[in-house]
N, C-alpha and C positions, 0 to 999 in steps of 0.2 A: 773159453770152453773148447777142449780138443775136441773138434769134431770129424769123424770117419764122413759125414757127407762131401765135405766139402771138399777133404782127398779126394770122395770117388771122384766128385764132378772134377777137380784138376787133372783127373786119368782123361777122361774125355774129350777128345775134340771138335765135337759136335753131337748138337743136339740128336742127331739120327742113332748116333752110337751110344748112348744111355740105355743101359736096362735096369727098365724100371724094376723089376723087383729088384733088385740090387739096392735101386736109390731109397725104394720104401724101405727096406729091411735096413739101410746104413740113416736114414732116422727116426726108426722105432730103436734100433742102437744105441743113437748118438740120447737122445729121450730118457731112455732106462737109464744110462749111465750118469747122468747128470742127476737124476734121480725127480725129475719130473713126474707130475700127476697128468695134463694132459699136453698133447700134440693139435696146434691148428693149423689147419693147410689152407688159403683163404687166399682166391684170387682178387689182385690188386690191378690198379689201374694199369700198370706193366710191366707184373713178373705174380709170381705165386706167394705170398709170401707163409717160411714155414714158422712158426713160432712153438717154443713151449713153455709150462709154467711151472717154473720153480720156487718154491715157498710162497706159492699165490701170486707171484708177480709176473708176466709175460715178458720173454727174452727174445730176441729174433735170433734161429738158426741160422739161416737161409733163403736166398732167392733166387726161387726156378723161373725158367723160361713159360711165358704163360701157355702156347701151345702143349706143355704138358700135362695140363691138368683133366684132359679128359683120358690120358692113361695112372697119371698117380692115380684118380677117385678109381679108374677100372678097375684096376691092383686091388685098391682096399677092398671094392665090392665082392669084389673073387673069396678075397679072402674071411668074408664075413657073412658067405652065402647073402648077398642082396642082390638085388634084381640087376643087371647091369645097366639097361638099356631102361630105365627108368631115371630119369635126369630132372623133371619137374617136380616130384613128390618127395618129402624128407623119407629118411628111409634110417632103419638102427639096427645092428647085430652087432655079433660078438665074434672075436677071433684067437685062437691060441697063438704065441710062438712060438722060438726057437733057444734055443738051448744058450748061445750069443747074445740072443736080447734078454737071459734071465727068467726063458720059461714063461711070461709075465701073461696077464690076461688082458686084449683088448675091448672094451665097451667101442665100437663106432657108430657117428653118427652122421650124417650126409643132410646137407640143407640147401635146398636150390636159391638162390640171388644172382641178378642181373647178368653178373660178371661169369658165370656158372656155379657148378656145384662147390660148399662150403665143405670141409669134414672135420670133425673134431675128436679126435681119440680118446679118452679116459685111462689109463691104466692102472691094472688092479696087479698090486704085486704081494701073493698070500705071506710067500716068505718075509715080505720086509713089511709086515703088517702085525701090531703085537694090540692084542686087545687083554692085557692085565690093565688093570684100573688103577693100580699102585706106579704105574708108571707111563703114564701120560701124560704126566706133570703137571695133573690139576694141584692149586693150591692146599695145602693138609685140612682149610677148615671147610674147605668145600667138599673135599673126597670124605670126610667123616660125615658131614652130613646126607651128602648122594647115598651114601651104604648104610646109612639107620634108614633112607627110606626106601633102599632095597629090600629090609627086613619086613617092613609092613603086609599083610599077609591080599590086602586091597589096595584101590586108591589107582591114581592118575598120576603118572609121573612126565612133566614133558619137557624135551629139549628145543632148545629155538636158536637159530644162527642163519645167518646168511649161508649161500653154498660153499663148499668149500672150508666148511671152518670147524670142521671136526667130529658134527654129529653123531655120523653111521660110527665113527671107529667110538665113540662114546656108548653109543647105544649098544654098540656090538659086547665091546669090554662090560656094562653093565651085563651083560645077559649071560655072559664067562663067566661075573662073577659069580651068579645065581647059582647055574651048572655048578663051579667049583665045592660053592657052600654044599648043594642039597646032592648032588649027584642023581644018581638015575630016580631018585623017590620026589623028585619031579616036574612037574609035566607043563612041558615052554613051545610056544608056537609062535610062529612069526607071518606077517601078511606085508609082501615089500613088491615093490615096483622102478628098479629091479632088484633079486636077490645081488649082492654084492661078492658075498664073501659065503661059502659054507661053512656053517657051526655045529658043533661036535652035539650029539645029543639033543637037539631043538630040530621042532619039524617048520621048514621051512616053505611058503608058499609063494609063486610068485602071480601076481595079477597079471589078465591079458584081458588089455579091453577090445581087442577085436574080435574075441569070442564072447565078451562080455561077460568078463570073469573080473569083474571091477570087487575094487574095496571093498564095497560093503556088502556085497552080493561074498564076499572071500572071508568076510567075520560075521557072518548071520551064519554060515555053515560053519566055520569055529566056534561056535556058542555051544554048538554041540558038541563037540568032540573033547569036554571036558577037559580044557586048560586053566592052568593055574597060573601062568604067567603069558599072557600075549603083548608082542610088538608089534605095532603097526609103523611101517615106515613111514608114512606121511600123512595128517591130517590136513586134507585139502577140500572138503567139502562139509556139509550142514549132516549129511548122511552121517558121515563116518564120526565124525565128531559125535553126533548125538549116540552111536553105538558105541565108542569107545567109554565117553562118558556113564552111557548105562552098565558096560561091563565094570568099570572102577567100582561104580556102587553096588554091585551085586557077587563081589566076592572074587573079583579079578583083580591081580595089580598087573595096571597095562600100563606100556611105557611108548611114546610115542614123538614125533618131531613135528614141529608146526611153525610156518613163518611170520612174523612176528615184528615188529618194532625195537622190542624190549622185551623181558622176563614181565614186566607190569602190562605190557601190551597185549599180552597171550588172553587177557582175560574178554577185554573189548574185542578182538578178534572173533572169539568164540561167540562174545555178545552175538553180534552182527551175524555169525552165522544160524544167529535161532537157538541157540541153549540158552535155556532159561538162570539167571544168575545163581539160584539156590543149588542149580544140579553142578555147578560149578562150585561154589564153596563147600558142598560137600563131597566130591568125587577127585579136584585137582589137592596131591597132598605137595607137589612142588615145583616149578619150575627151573630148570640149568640153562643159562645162557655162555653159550659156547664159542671163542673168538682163537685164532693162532696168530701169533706173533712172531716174527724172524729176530729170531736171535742173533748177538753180534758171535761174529769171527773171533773164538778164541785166539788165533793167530796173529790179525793185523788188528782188535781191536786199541783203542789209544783213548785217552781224558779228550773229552773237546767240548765247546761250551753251546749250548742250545740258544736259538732264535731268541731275543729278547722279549719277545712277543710272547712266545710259547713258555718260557720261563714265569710269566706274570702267572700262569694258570696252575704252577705247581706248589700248596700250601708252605708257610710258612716254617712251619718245623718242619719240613721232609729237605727242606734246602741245609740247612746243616751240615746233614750227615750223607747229602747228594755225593754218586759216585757215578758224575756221567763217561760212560763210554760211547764210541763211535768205532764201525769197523771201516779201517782204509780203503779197505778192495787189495785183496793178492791169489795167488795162483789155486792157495790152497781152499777159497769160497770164492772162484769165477770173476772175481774182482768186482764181488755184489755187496763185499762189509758184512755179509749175512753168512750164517751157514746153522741148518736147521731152524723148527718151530719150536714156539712153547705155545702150551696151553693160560688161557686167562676166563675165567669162570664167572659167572655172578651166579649164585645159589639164594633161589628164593624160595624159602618157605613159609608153607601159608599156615600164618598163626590166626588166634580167635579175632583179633582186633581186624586183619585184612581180611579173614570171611566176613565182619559184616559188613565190611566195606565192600566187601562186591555184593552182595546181599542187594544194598544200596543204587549199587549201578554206579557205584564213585568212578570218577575220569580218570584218566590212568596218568597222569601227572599225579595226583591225589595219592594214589593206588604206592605209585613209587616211596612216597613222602612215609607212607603209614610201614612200610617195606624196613627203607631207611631206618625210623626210626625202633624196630623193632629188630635192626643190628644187619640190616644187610650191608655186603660190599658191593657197589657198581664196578662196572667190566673198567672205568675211568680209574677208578681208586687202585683196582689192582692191576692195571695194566701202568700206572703210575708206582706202582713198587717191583717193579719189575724195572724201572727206567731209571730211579735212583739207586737202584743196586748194581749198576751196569751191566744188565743183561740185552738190555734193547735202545734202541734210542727213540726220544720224546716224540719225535718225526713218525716214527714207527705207530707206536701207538696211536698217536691222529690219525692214519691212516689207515688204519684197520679197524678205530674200535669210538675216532671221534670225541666227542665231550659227551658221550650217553652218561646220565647220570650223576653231570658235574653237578 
């Protein structure tokens, strides 16, 4: 990775002579360019260490001298109006840049531990952010079905993933596509914490719970303002849950993200928070589970043959017509084998047979089986076609997406 920090610091001949905005702006720089999602600045036992992550995976930039970190966090606090001289309490704003680092939008966040203050950046880059749903590169039978239950006029649609794995830009693209279809005839509201990204024709809200302008206190006042389509960014409590789900049944389609085990696990989750099973089989019309994957280096990728071990777990006829690749590592993907994400889906739709299964309270092993058999694909199966067609390696897949589903 060419990095401008590590120039600046070779201009340097001591630590006295470092200006820090300099070093912070040459790796919010070096960050965008490589095309990172976030930056962590995280003192170590003896140096700073800078990292960022690319295609989900953490890379180490750099390592500063540890007496600087109570000027890099200064710098960022300056720059994201926080409090300076508050160094025990987490603390999060936002920052714009510069024209150099891509215009880009900082989310930061400061977290006190032993060693001192932690900070971890987000970047939101709008430009290089596409929220069409035709090109995300969900699988065709998964995006055909997400978009028949975009048409549905109600109903509960929810996404689940870990973080990081593509949600918001999912949800986001759903909500494009809504706009796209109906145009200004109508009427889309969003309730997020925080707003990410602003959307063309949707009213967007963002929660503050230090004024106590929480979720659900933020969709009991949406109920009235006559929306036809609401998102809620995150189902995190029995409150919001129970509101989302009463809005799905009363003439709302709301679309929403909830953390989750599994697509089959979204139900038991809900259990536990107090929805009663019936308000669930009739209010959830689908669950999308949403996983990204690094794709190999069209550059240095090459045939090479996977762990024996991990070979045992790939069915019998997919070996055939197996096309494993691996990427080397060369200049033009950082010498990571990788370069860019794919999307890998598991689209669950709840047919009559899995409503009375939840009905039932059936276990969410159970739940999967009746799923299966009514023709789902797990995030395993299609992240295993994705491996025999050499777009990723077997390694890969275990690692991001495991044997869920085997």
């Amino acid at each position: 990775m060419s990095s401008q920090t590590i120039q600046f610091l070779q201009t340097c001949t001591s630590d006295e002579e470092i200006d820090i905005m300099k070093l912070v702006d040459c790796v919010i720089i070096d960050a965008v360019r490589a095309g990172a999602s976030d930056i962590h600045i995280e003192p170590w036992e003896s140096s700073i260490a800078v990292r960022v992550r690319l295609s989900g995976v953490l890379n180490e930039l750099v390592h500063l001298p540890s007496d600087l970190l109570p000027k890099v966090v200064g710098r960022l606090k300056i720059m994201s109006n926080l409090i300076g001289h508050e160094t025990n309490l987490p603390q999060e704003g936002r920052a714009n840049t510069f024209e150099e680092a891509g215009n880009v939008v900082l989310r930061i966040s400061t977290f006190p531990t032993i060693r001192g203050e932690k900070v971890v950046i987000r970047i939101f880059d709008p430009k290089g952010r596409s929220f069409d749903l035709d090109t995300l590169g969900m699988e065709e039978d998964s995006l055909v079905t997400f978009k028949s239950m975009l048409l549905r006029p109600t109903g509960l649609i929810l996404l689940t993933g870990p973080t990081g794995s593509g949600k918001t830009t999912a949800i986001y693209a759903a909500l494009h596509h809504l706009i796209d279809r109906a145009g200004p005839s109508i009427s889309v509201a969003t309730v997020e914490d925080p707003v990410e990204f602003n959307l063309p024709l949707i009213a967007q809200s963002q929660c503050n719970p230090a004024r106590e302008y929480t979720y659900p206190v933020a969709l009991r006042s949406l109920m009235r303002q006559d929306p036809q389509v609401i998102m809620i960014g995150e189902i995190r409590d029995a409150e919001t849950a129970n509101i989302a789900v009463q809005a799905g049944l009363t003439g709302h389609l709301v679309l929403s993200t909830i953390h989750a085990s599994s697509t089959a696990g979204v139900f038991a989750r809900l259990i536990n928070m107090g929805i009663e099973p019936f308000l669930l089989s009739s209010s959830i019309v689908g669950v999308l589970g949403v996983r990204l994957i690094r794709k190999n280096c069209p550059v240095c990728s090459e045939p090479y043959s996977p762990e024996e071990s991990l070979m045992r777990l790939i069915p019998a006829e997919m070996l055939d017509t197996a096309q494993f690749r691996k990427g080397m590592g060369c200049a033009a993907c950082n010498h990571t084998g990788f370069s860019g994400r794919g999307t890998v889906t598991e689209m669950l739709t709840v047919s009559e047979s899995l409503r009375e299964a939840i009905l039932e309270r059936t276990p969410t092993r159970r739940l999967q089986e009746i799923a299966q058999a009514d023709g789902l694909l797990t995030l395993w199966q299609k992240g295993l076609r994705r491996v025999v067609h050499g777009e990723t390696t077997l390694e890969e897949v275990m690692r991001v997406i495991g044997m869920e589903g085997f």
